[in-house]
N, CA, C and O atoms as CSV, one atom per row, in Angstrom:
chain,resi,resn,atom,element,x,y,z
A,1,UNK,N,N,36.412,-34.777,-44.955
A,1,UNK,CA,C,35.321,-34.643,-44.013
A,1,UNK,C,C,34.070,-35.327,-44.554
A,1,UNK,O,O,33.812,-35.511,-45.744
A,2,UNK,N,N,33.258,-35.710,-43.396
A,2,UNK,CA,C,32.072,-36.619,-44.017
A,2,UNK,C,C,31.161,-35.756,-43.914
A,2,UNK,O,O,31.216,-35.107,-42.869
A,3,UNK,N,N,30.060,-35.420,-44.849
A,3,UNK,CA,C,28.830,-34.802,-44.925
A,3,UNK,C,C,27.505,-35.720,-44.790
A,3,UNK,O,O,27.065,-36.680,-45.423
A,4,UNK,N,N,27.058,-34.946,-43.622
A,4,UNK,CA,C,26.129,-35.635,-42.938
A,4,UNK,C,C,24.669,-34.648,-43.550
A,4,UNK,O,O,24.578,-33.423,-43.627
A,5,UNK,N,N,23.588,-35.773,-43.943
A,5,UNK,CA,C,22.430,-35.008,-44.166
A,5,UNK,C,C,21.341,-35.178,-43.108
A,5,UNK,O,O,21.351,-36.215,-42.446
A,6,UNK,N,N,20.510,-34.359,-42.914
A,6,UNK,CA,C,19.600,-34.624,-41.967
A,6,UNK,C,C,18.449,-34.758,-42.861
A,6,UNK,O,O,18.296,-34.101,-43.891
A,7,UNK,N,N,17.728,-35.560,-42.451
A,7,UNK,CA,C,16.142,-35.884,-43.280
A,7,UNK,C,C,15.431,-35.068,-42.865
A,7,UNK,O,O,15.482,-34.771,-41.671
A,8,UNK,N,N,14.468,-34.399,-43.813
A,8,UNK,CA,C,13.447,-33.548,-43.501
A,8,UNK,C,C,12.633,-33.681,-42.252
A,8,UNK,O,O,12.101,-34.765,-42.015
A,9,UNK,N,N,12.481,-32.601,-41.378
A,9,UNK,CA,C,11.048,-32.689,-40.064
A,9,UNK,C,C,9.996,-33.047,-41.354
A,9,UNK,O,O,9.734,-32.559,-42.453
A,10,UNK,N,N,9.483,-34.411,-40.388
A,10,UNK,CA,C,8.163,-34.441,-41.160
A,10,UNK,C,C,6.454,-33.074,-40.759
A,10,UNK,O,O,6.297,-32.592,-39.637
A,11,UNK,N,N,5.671,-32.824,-41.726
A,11,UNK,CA,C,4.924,-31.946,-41.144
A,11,UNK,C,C,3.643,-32.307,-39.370
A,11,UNK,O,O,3.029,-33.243,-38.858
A,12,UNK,N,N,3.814,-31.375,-39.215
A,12,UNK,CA,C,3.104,-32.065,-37.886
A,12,UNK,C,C,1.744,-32.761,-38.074
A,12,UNK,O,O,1.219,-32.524,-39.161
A,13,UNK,N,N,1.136,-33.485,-37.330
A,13,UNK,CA,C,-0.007,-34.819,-37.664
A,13,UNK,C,C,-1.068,-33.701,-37.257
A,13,UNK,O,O,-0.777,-32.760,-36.518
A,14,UNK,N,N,-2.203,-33.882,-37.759
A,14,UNK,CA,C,-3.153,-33.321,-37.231
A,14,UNK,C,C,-3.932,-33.263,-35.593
A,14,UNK,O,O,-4.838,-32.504,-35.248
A,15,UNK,N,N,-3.522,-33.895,-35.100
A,15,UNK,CA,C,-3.436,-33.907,-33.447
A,15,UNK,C,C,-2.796,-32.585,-33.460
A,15,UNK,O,O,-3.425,-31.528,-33.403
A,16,UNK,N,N,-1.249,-32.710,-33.553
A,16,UNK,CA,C,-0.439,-31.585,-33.124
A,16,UNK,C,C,-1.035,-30.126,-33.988
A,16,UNK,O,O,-1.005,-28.942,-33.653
A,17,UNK,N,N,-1.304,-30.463,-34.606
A,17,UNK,CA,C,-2.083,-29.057,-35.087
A,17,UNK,C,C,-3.121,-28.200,-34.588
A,17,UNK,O,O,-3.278,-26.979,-34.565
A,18,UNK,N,N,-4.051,-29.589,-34.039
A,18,UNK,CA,C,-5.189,-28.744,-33.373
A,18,UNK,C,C,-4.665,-28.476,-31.856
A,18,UNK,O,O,-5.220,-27.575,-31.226
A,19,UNK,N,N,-3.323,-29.430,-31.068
A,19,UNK,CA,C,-3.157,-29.013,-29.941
A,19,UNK,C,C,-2.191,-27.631,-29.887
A,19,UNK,O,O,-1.963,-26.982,-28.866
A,20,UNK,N,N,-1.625,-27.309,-31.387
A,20,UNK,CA,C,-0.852,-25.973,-31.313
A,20,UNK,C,C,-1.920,-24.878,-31.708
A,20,UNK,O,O,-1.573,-23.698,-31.743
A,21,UNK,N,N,-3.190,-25.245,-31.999
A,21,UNK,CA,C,-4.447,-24.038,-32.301
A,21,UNK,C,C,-4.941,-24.303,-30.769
A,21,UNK,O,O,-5.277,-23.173,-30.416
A,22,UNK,N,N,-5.095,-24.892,-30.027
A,22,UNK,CA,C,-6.170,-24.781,-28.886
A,22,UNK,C,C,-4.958,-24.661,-28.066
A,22,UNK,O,O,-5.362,-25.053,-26.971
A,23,UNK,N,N,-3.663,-24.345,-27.920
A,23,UNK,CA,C,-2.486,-23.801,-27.054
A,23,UNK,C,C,-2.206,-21.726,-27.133
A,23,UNK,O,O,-1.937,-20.734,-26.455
A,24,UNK,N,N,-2.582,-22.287,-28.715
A,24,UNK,CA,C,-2.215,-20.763,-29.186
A,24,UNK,C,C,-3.782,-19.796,-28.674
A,24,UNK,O,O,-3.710,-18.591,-28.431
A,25,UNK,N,N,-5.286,-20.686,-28.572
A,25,UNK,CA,C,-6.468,-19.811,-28.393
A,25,UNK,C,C,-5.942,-19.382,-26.923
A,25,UNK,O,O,-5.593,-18.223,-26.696
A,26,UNK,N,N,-5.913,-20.369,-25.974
A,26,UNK,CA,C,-5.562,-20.121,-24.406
A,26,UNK,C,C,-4.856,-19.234,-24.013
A,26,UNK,O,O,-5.073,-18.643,-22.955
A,27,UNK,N,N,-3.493,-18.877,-25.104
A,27,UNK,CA,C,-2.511,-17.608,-24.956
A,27,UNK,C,C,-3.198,-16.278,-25.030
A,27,UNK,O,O,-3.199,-15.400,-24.167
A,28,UNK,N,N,-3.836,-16.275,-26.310
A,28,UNK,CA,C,-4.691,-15.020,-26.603
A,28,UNK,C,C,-5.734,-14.501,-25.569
A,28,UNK,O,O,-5.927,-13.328,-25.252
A,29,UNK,N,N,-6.393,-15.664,-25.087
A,29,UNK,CA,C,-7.638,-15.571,-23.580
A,29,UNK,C,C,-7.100,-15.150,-22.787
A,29,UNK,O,O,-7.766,-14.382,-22.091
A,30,UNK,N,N,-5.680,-15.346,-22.395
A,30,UNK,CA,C,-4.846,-14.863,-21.216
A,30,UNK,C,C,-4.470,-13.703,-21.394
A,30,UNK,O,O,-4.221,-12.800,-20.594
A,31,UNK,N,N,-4.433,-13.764,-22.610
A,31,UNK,CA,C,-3.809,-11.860,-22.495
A,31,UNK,C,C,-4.269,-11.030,-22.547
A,31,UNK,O,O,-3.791,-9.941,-22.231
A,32,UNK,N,N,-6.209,-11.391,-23.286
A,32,UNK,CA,C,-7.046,-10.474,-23.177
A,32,UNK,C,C,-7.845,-10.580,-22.208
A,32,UNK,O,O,-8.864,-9.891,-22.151
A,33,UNK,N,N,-7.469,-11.591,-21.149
A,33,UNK,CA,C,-7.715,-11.541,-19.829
A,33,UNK,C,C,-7.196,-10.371,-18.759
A,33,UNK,O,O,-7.882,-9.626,-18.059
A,34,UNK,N,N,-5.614,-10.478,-18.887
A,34,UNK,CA,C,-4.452,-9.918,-18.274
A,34,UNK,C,C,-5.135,-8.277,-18.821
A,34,UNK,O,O,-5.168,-7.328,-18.037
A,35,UNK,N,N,-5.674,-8.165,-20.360
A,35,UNK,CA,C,-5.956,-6.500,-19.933
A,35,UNK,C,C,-7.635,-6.327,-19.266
A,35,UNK,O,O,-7.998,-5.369,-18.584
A,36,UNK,N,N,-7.961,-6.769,-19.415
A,36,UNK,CA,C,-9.274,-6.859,-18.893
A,36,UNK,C,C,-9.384,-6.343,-17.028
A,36,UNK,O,O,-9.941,-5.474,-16.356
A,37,UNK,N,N,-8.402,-7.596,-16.812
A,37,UNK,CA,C,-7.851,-7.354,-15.355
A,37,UNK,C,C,-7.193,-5.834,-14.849
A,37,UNK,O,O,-7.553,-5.079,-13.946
A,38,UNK,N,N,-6.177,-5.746,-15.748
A,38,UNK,CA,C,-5.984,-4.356,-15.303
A,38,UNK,C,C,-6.583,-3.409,-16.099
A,38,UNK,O,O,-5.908,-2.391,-16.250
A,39,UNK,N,N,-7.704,-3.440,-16.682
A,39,UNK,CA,C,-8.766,-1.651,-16.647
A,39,UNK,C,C,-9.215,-2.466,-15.414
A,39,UNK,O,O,-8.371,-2.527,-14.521
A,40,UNK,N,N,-10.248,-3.030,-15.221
A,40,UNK,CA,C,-10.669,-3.366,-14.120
A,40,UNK,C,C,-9.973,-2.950,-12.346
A,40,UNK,O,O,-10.688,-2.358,-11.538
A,41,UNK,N,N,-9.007,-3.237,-12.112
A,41,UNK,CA,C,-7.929,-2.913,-11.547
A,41,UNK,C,C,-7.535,-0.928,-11.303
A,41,UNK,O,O,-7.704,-0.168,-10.351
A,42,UNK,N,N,-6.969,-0.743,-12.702
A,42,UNK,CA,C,-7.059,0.409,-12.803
A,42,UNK,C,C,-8.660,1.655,-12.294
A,42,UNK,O,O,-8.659,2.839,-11.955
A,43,UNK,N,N,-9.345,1.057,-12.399
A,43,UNK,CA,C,-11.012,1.871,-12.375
A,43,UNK,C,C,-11.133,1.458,-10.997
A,43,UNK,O,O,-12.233,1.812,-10.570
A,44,UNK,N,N,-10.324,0.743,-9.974
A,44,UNK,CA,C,-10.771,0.571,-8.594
A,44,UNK,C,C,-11.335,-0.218,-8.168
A,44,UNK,O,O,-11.456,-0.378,-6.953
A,45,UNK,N,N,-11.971,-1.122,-9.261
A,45,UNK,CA,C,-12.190,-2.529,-9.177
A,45,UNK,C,C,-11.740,-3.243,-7.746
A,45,UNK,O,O,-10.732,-2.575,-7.517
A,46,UNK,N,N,-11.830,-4.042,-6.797
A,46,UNK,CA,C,-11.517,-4.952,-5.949
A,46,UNK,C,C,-12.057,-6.910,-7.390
A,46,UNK,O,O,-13.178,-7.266,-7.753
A,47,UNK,N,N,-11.031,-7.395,-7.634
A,47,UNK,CA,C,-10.891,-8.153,-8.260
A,47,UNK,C,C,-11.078,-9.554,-7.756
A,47,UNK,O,O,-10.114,-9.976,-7.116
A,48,UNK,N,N,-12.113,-10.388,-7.897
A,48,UNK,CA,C,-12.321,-11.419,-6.712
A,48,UNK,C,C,-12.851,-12.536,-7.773
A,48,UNK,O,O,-13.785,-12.499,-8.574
A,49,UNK,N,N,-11.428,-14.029,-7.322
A,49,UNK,CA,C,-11.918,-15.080,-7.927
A,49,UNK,C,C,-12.243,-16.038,-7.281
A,49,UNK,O,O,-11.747,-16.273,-6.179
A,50,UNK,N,N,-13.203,-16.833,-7.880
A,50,UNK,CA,C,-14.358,-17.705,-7.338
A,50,UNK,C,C,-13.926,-19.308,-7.318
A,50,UNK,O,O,-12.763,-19.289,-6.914
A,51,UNK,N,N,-14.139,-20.073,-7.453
A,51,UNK,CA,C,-14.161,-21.432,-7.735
A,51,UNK,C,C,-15.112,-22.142,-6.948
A,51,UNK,O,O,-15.550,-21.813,-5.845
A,52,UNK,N,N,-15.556,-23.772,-8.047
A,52,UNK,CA,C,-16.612,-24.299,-6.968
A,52,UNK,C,C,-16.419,-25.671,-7.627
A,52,UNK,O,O,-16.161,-25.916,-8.806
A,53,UNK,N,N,-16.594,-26.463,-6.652
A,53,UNK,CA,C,-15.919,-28.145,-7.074
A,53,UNK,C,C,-16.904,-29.492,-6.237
A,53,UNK,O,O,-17.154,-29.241,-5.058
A,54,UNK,N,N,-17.345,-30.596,-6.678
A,54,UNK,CA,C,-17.667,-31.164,-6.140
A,54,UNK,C,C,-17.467,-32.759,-6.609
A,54,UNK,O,O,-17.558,-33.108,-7.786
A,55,UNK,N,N,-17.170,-33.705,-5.459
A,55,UNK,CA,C,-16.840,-34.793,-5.761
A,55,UNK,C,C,-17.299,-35.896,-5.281
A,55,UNK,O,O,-17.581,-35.795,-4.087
A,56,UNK,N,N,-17.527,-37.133,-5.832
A,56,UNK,CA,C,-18.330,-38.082,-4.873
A,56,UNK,C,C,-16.681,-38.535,-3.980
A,56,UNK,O,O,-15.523,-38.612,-4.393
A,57,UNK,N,N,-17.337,-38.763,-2.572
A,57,UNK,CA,C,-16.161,-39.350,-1.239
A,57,UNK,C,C,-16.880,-40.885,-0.752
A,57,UNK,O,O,-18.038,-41.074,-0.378
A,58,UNK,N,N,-15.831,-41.822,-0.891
A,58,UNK,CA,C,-15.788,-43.150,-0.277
A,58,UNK,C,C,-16.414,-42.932,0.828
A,58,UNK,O,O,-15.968,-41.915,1.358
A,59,UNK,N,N,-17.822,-43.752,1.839
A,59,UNK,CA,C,-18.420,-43.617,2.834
A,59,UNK,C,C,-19.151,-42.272,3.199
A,59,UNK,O,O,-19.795,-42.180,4.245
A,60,UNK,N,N,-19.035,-41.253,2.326
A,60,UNK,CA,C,-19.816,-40.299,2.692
A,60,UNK,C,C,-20.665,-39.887,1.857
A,60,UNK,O,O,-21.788,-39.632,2.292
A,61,UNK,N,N,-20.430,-39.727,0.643
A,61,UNK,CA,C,-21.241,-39.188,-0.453
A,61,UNK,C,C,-20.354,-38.358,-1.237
A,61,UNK,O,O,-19.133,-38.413,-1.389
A,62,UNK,N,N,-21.557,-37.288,-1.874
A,62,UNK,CA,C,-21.167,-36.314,-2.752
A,62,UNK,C,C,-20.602,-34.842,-1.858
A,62,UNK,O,O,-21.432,-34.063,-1.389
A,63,UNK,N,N,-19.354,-34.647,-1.734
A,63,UNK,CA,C,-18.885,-33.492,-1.138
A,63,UNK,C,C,-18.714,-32.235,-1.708
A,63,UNK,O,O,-18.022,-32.102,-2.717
A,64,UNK,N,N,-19.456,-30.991,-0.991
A,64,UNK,CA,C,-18.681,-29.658,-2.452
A,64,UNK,C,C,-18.302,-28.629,-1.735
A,64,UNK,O,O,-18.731,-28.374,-0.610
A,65,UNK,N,N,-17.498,-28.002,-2.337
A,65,UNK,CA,C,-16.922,-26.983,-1.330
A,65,UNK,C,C,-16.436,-26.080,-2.486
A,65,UNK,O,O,-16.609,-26.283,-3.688
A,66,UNK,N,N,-15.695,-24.886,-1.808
A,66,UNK,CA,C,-15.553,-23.772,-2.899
A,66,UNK,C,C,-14.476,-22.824,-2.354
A,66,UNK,O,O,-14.221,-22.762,-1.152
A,67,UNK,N,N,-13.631,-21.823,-3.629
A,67,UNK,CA,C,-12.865,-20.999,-2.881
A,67,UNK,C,C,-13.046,-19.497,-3.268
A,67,UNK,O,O,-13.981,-19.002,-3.896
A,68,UNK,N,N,-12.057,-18.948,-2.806
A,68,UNK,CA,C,-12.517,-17.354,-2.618
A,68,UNK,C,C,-11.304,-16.811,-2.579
A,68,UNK,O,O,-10.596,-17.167,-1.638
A,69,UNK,N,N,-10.821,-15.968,-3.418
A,69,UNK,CA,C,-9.232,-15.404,-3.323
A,69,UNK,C,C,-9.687,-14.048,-4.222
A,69,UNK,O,O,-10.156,-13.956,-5.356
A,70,UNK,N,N,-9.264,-12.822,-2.985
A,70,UNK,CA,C,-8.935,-11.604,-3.353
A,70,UNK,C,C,-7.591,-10.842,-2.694
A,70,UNK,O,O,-7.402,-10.578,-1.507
A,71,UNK,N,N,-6.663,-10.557,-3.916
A,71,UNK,CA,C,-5.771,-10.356,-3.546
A,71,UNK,C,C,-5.697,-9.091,-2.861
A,71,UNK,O,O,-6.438,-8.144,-3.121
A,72,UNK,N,N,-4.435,-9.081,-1.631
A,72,UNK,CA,C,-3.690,-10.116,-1.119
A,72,UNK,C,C,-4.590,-10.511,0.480
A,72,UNK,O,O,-4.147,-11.294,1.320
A,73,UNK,N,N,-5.788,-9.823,0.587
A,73,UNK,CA,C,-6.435,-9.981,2.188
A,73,UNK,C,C,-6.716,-11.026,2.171
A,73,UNK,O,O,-6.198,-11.752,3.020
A,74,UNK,N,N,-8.142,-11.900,0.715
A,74,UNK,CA,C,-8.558,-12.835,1.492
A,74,UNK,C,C,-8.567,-14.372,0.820
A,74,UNK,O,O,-9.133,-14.487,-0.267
A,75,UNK,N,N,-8.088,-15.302,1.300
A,75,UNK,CA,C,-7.901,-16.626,0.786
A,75,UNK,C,C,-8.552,-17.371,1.937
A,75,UNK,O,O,-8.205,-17.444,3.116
A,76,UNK,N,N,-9.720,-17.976,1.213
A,76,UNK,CA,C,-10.911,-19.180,1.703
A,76,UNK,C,C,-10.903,-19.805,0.861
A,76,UNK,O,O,-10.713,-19.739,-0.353
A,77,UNK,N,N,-11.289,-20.939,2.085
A,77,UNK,CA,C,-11.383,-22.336,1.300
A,77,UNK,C,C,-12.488,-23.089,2.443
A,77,UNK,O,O,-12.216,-23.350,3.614
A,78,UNK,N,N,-13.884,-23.365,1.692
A,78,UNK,CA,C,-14.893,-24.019,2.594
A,78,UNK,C,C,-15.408,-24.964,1.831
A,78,UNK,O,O,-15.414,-25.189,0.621
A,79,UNK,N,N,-16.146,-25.836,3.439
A,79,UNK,CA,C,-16.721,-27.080,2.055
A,79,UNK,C,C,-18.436,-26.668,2.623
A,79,UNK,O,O,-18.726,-26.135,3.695
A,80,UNK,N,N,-19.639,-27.231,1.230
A,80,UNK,CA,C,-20.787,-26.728,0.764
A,80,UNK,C,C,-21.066,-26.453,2.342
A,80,UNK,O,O,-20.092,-26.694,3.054
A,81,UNK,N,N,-22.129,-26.032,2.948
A,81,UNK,CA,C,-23.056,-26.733,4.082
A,81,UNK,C,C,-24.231,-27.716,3.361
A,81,UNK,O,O,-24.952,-27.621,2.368
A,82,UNK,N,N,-23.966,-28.916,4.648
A,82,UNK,CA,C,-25.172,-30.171,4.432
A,82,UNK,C,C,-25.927,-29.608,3.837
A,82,UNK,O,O,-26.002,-29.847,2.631
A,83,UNK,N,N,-26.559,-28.897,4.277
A,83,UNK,CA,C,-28.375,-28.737,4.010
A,83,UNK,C,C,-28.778,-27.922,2.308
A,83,UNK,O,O,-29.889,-27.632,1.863
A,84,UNK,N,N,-27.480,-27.744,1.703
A,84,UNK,CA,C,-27.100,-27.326,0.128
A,84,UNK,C,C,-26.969,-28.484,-0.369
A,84,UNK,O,O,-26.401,-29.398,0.229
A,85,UNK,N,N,-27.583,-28.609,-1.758
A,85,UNK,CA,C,-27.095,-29.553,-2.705
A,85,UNK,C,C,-26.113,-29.730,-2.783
A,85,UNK,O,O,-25.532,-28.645,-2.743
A,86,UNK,N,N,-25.217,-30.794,-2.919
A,86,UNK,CA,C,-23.494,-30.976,-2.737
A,86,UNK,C,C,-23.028,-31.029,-4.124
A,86,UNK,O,O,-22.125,-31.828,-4.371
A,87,UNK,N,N,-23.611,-30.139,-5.288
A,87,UNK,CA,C,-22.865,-30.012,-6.770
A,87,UNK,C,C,-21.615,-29.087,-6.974
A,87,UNK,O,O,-20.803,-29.055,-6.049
A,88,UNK,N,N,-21.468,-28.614,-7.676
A,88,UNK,CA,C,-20.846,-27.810,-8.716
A,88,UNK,C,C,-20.918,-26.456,-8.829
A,88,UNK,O,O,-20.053,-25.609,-8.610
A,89,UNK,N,N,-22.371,-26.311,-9.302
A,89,UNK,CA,C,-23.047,-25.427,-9.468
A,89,UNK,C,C,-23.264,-24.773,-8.242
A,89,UNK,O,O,-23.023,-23.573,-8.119
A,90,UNK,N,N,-23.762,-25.564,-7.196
A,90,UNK,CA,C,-24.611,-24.504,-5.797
A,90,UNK,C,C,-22.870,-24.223,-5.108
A,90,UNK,O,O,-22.541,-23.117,-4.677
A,91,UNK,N,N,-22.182,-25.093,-5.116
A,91,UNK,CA,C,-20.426,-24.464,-4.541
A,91,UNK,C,C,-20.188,-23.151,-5.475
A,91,UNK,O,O,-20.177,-22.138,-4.775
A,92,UNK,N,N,-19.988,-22.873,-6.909
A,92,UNK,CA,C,-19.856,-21.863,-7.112
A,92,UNK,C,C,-20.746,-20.619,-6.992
A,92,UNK,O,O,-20.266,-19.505,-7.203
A,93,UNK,N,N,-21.931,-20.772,-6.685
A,93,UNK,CA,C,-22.847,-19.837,-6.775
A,93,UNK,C,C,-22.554,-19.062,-5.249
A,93,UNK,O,O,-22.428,-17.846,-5.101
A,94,UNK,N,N,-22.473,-20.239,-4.026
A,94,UNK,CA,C,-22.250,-20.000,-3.243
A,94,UNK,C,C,-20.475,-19.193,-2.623
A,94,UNK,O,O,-20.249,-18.508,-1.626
A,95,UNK,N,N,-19.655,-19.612,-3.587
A,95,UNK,CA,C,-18.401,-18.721,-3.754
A,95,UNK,C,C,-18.496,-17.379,-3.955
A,95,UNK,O,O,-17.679,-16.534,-3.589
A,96,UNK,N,N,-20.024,-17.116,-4.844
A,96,UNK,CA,C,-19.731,-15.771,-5.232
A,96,UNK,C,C,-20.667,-15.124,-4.204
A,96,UNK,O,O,-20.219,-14.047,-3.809
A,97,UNK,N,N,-22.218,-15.586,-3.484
A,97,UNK,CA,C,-22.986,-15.299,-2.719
A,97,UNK,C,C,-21.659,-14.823,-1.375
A,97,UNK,O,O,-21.470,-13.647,-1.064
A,98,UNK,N,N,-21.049,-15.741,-0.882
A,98,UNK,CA,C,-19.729,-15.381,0.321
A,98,UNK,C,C,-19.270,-14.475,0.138
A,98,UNK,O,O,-19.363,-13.605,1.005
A,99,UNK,N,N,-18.354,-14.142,-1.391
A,99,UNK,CA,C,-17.621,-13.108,-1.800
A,99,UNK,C,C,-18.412,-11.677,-1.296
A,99,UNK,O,O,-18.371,-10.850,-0.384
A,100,UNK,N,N,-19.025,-11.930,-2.322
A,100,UNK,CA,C,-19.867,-10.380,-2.211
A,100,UNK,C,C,-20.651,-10.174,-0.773
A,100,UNK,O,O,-21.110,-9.041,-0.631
A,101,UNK,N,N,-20.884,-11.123,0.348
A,101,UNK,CA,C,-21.299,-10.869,1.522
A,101,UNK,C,C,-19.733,-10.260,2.802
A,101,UNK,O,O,-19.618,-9.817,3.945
A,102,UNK,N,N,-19.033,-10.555,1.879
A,102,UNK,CA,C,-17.538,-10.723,2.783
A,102,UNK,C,C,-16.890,-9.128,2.411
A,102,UNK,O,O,-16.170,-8.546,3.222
A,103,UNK,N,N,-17.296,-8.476,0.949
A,103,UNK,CA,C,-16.617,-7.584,0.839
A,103,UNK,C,C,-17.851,-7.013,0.343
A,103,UNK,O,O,-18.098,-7.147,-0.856
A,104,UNK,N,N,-18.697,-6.369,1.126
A,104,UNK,CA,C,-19.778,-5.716,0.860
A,104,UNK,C,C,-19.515,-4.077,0.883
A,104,UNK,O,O,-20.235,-3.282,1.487
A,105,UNK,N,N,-18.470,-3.768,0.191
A,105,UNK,CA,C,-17.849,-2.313,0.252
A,105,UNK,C,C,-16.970,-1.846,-1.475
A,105,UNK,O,O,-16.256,-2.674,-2.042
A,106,UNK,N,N,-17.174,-0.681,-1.956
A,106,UNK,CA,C,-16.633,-0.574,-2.983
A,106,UNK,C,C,-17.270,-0.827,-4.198
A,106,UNK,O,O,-18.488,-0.788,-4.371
A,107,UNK,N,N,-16.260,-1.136,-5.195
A,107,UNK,CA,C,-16.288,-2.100,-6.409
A,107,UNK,C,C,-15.997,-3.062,-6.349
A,107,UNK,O,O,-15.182,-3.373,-5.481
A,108,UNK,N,N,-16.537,-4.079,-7.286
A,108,UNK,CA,C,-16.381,-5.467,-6.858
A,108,UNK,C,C,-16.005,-6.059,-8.166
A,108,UNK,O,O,-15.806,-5.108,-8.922
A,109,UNK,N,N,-15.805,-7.227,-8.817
A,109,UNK,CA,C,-15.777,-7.509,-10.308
A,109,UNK,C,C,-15.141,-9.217,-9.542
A,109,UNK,O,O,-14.091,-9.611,-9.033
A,110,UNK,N,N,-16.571,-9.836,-9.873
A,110,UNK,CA,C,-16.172,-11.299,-9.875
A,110,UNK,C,C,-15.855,-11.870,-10.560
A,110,UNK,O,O,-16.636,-11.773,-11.506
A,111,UNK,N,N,-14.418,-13.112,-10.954
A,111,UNK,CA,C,-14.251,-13.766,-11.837
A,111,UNK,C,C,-14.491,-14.995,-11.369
A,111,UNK,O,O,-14.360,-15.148,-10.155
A,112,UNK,N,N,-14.885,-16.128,-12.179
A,112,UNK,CA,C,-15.582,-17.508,-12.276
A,112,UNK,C,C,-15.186,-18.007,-13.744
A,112,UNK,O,O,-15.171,-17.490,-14.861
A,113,UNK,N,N,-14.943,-18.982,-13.328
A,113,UNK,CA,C,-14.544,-20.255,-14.495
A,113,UNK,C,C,-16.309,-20.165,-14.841
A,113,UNK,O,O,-16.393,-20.574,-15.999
A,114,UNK,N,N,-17.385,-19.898,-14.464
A,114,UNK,CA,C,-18.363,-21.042,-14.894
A,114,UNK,C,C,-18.966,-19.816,-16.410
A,114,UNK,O,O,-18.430,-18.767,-16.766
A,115,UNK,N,N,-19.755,-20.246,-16.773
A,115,UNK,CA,C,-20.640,-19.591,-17.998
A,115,UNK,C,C,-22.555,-18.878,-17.455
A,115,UNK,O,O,-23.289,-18.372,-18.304
């Protein structure tokens, strides 16, 4: 029989290192997300996520619009009004201004990507 050797895995490059540390932070965020969510949840919370996006459009300009998802009643999706700055910023602000005008009852606990 022939004995076959395999050459050592070389160690991973430093790219792959920092993309298996900034894979492995995102896991941990999620899970201390996931409990976060349910005390929140648990305490009666109504749990409501936000988003807000804006993009420049061929022949029109800068467009922004935003969404709104509380599970399972309400899923929106609108774009800014004209007479709003068409950023980023005024779409998400305005995601959460909707939210909380839309479910003006209870507990509330908004989540947002922004800082």
């Amino acid at each position: 029989p022939h004995l076959r050797v395999t050459p050592p895995t070389p160690p991973p490059s430093k790219k792959q290192r920092k993309e298996t540390a900034r894979r492995l932070r995102k896991q941990q965020r999620a899970a201390e997300l996931e409990g976060i969510f349910d005390t929140l949840s648990a305490d009666g919370y109504t749990l409501v996520f936000t988003d807000g996006s804006s993009a420049e459009t061929e022949g029109v300009g800068r467009v922004a619009g935003y969404g709104i998802y509380a599970h399972p009643d309400i899923s929106i999706s609108a774009y800014v009004p004209v007479h709003f700055r068409q950023t980023n910023n005024t779409a998400e602000l305005l995601a959460v201004v909707r939210a909380l005008q839309i479910l003006s009852f209870g507990k509330v606990a908004i989540c947002t990507d922004s800082e």
